[in-house]
Every structure is written in C-alpha cells, then in structure tokens.
C-alpha positions in Angstrom: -4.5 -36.9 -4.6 -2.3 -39.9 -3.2 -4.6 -42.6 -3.2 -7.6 -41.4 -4.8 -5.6 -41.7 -7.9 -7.1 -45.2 -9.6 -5.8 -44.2 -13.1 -3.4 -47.1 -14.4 -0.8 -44.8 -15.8 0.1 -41.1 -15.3 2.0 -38.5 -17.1 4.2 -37.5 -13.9 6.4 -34.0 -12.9 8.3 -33.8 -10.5 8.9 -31.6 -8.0 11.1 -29.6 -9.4 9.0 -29.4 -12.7 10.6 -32.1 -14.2 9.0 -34.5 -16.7 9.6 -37.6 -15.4 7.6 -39.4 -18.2 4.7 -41.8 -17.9 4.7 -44.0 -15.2 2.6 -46.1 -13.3 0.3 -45.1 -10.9 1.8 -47.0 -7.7 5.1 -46.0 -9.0 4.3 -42.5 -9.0 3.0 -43.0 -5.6 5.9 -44.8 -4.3 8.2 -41.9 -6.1 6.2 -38.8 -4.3 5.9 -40.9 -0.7 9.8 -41.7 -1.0 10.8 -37.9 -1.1 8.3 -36.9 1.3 5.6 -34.8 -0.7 1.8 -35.6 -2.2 0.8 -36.8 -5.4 -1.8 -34.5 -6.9 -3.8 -34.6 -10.1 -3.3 -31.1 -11.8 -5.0 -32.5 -15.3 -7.6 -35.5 -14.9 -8.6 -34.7 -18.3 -5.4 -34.9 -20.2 -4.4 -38.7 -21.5 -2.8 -40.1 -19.9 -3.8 -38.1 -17.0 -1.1 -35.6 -15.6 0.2 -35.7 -12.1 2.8 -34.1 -10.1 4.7 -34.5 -6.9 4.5 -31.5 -4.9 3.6 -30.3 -1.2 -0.3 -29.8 -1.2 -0.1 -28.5 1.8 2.2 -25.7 1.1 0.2 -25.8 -2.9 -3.0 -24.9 -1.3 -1.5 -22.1 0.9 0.1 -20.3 -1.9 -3.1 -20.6 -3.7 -5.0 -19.0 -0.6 -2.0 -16.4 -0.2 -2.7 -15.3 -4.4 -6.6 -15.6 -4.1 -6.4 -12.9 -0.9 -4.0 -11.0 -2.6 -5.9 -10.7 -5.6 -9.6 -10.2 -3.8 -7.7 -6.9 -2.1 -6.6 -5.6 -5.4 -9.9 -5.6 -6.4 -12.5 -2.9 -5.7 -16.8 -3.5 -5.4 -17.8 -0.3 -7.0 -21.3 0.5 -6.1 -23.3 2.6 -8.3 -24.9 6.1 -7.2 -27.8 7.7 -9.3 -27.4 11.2 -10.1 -31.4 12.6 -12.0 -31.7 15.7 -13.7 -34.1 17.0 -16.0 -33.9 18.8 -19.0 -35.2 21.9 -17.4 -33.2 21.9 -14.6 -31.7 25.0 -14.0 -28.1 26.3 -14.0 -27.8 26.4 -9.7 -29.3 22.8 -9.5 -27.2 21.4 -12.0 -24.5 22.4 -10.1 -25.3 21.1 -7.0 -26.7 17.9 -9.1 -22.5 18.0 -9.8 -21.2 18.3 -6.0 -23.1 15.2 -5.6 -22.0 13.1 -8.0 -18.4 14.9 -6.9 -18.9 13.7 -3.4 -19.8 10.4 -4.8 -16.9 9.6 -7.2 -14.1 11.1 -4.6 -16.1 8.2 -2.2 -15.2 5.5 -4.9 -18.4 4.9 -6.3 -19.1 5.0 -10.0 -22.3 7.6 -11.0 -24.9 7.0 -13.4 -26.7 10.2 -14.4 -29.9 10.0 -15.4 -32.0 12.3 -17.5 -35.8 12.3 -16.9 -38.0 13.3 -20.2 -41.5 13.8 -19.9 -44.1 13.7 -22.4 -42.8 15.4 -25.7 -40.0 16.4 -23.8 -38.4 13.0 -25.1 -38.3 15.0 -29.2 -35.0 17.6 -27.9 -32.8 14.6 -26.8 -29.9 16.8 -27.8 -30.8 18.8 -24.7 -30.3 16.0 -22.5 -27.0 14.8 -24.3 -25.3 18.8 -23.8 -26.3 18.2 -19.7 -25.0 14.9 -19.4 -21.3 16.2 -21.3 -21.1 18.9 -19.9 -21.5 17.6 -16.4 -18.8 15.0 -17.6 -16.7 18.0 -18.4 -16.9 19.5 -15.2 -15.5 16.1 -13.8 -13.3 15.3 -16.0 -10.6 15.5 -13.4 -11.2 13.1 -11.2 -13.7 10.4 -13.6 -14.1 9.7 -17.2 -16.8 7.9 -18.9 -17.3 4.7 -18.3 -21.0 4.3 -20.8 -21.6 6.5 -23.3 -24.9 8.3 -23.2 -27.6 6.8 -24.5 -31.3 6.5 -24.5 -33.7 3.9 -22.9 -37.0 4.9 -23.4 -37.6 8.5 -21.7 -34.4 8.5 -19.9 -31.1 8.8 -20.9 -28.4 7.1 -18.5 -24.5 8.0 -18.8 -22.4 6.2 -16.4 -18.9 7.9 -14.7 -16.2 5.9 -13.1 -13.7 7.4 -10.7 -10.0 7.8 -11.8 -8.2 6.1 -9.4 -4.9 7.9 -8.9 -1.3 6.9 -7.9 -0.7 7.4 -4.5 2.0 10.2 -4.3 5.5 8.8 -3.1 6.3 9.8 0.4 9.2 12.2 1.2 12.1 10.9 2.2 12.2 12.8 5.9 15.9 14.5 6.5 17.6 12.7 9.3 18.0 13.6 12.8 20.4 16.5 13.4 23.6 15.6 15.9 23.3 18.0 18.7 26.5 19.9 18.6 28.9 19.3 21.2 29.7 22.4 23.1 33.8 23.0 23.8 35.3 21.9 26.8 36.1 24.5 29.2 39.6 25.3 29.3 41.3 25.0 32.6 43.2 28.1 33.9 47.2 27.5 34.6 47.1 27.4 38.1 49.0 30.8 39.3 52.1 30.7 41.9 51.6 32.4 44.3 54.4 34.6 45.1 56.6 33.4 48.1 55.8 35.4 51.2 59.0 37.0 52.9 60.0 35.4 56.5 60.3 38.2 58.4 64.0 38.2 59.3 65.0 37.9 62.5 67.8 40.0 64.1 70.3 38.2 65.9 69.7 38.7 70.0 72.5 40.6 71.5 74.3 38.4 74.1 74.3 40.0 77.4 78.0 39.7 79.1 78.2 38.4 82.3 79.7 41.0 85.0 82.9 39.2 86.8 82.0 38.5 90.2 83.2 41.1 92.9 85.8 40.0 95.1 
C-alpha cells in the first residue's frame, strides 16, 4: 500500500472503478495522495501488477462489517451420538428417538449408531429398517444428512436439523381512540315569573277641622 509499492509500473483504477490505464508507480501515488485516498495492491500477481485508489480505511471496515456478517450466518453444528442395537426393543427405541428429538430441536446434527455383536453383524438389514424408520419418525423436523452405511460392526446414519423459516410476525391492530363522551347540554335558564308588588291603597287624607272661634 502507498509506499510499499516498488513496482515500476501499475495497472491502476480509480476510485470510482475506473481504468485509468498503466501508469507509473509514483504517478499512481501522486494521483491517489492528490484526491485524498490510499493506493492499494488488490493483484501483486497480475502483470503489470494491479492497483487501485481507494480508502483502506473505510476498505478494511467493510471487509470486517461482511466477514461478521457472514460468521453470524453461519452455524457450528455439533454432533450428538444416538446407539441402539439390533435387539433393542420397541419402548427403548422410542425413547432412543426423544433423544435424538431433543437433540435436533437443540440444533445439533445426530449420528445414530448401530452396535453389532459377534454374528450379529450377518442381518445388517435389521439394522438398516431401525436406522429408517427412526429417520421416519423425524422426518419432520431433520432429514438425512449420510446415508446409512456400514463401518465395520456398526452402522452410523447421520441426521441434520431442518432449520425453519421463522413465521412473520402479526401485524398488531392499532390502538383504539377512546370515544369521546357528549357534552352535557346546558338547561335554558328558566324566568322566573315576576312576583306581584303588593299594591298599595292610597291613604285617606284626614281633613283638618276649622278652628273654633
């Protein structure tokens, strides 16, 4: 990058991902210092060796941003052993199956293994109907990842869980308005009917008697 670049001549791009042609080291390093980014060696191999003008800074955060992203995406299955045998009885094979059930809905992958034992190892068929039909019985959440198959005086099959969409969420109804309640109405104010003056009679005016002589 910049000045670790001792090649004579470069193929350059620019910024923008335009081929700028081949150029000259120092001019390509005069180009990417005059618009303010790096010049970075994205082909050493190539001839004449490719370059481009770009921010390494910003380069190499992208990059971390995509290699995070891509590590999260991805998931470290770890493998759970699941042994049977081809006596094993009906009740034991099926809690043989809620194991390997608790395992796959956990994320793990399952190998089931059938043990043979001395000439047990001649009815291989026997083995083979266990192994599908316990793969039957799970078909819903794993399918086969390894087909059964016979190493030695076992015979593995390997399940891998189905990993499912996610179901989409509901959209949740929004809020009900409270209703308003109605304004009570205001009562006409009633008149009062006018109260009667008591009527007053006129006063009688008292005459005077003349004075006596």
């Amino acid at each position: 990058m910049n000045h670790m670049i001792r090649v004579p001549r470069v193929r350059l791009i620019g910024p923008e991902d335009e081929q700028l042609g081949v150029v000259t080291s120092d001019e390509a390093k005069r180009m990417a210092r005059d618009s303010g980014y790096d010049l970075v060696e994205i082909s050493p191999t190539a001839d004449p060796p490719v370059c481009r003008i770009m921010d390494y800074g910003k380069f190499k955060y992208e990059q971390k941003k995509k290699a995070q992203e891509s590590k999260k995406k991805q998931h470290n299955f770890t493998v759970k052993e699941v042994r049977v045998r081809p006596k094993t009885g009906a009740h034991d094979i099926e809690v043989k199956i809620k194991r390997a059930r608790t395992f796959l809905e956990a994320g793990d992958k399952v190998q089931l293994t059938v043990l043979f034992r001395g000439r047990e190892v001649v009815h291989a068929r026997i083995g083979m109907n266990i192994l599908e039909d316990i793969a039957h019985e799970l078909a819903e959440i794993a399918k086969v990842e390894r087909a059964p198959r016979m190493e030695g005086k076992r015979m593995h099959m390997i399940l891998t869980p189905i990993r499912r969409p996610a179901p989409p969420k509901k959209a949740s109804a929004p809020p009900r308005k409270p209703m308003k309640k109605p304004a009570p109405q205001e009562s006409a104010p009633q008149e009062s009917a006018p109260q009667e003056s008591a009527s007053q009679e006129p006063t009688a005016e008292t005459e005077t008697p003349p004075p006596s002589e």
